[in-house]
N, C-alpha and C positions, 0 to 999 in steps of 0.2 A: 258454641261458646267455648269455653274452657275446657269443659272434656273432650272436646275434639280438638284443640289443639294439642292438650297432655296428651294423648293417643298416636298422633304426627309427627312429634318429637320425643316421643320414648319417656318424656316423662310419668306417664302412666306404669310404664312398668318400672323403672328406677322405685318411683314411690310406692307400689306396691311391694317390691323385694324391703325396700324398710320399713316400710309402717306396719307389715302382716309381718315381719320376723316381731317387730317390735311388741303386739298386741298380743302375739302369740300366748304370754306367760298368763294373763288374764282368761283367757275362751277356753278353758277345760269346765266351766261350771257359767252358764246365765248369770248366775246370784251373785257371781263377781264382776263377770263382763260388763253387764248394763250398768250396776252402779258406776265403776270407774270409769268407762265410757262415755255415760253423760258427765262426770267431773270432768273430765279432757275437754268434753265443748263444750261446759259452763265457761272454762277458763279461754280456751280456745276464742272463745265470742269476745273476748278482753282487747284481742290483737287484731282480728276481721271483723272490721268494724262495715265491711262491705254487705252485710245482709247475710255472710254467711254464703256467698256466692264462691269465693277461692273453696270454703271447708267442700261445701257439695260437689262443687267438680274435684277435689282429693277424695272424697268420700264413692262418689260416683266409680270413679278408677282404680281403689281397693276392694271395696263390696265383692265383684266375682270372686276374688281372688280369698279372701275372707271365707266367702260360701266354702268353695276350691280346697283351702285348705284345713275348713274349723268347722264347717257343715253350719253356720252361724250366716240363715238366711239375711238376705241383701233387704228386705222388708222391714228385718228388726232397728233399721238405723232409722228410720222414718218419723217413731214419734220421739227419738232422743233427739234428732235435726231440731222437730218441734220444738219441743219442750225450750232446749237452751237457747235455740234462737230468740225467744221471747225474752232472755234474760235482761236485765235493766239496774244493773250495779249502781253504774255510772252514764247520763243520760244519755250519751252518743249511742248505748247500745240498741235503743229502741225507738226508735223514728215516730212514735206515737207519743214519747215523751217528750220528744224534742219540740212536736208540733203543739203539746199544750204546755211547756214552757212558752214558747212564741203567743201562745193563746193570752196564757195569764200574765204577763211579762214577768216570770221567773217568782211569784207570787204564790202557788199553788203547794209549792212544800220544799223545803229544805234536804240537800244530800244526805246528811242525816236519816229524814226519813226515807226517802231515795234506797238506802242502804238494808235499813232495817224491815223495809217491805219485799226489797228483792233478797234479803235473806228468809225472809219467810218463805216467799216462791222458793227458794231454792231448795230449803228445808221440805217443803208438800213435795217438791219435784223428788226427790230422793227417797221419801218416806211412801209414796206411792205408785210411780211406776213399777219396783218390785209386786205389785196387787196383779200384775200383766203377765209376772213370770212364767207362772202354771199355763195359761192359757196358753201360751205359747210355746209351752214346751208339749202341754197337747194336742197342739194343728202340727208340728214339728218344724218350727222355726230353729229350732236350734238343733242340731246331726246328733 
């Protein structure tokens, strides 16, 4: 896929020299990392509207490099991929909403609510992955 192309033409390391300079200022503390990190691919999920398949093979190609540099195991990006992948802003983001729009013919609830239930998700999302923090910093997922 994708990561083995980025890997064959150098794109893999070009993106890892910027995006690990770039996260850099975030990875001295979990507590900061994770939250902004999942805010980058709530947002992120706005633009790749492909499943999230371009972020993973970016994410796939920085991770060592991450570890490499932050001690900030390659594991911890797993349930943040989760989480925002599920996001559902606006209906292209999630392929389940699309297929019960088609269900209901667009009958089932208005962008409005659309909006104000994937701000709730977003709000749990933020409000409770930090609960993961400790443990993980227990197993030593983060250096």
């Amino acid at each position: 896929g994708f990561g083995s192309v980025f890997a064959v033409t150098g794109i893999s390391d070009w993106l890892s020299s910027v995006i690990v300079t770039a996260i850099g200022p975030v990875t001295f503390s979990p507590w900061v990392f994770i939250p902004v990190i999942l805010l980058v691919l709530f947002l992120v999920r706005f633009v790749d509207i492909a499943g999230f398949v371009p972020s993973m093979a970016i994410i796939a190609s920085i991770a060592p490099q991450v570890f490499s540099n932050y001690g900030i195991n390659p594991l911890v990006w797993i349930p943040l991929i989760c989480i925002a992948f599920n996001a559902f802003f606006i209906n292209y983001q999630n392929m389940f909403i699309l297929v019960a729009e088609a269900i209901t013919k667009e009958r089932g609830w208005t962008p409005a609510h659309l909006a104000r239930y994937a701000t709730g998700y977003f709000i749990a999302s933020m409000a409770t992955l930090p609960v993961a923090i400790p443990y993980w910093i227990s197993i030593g997922m983060f250096g």
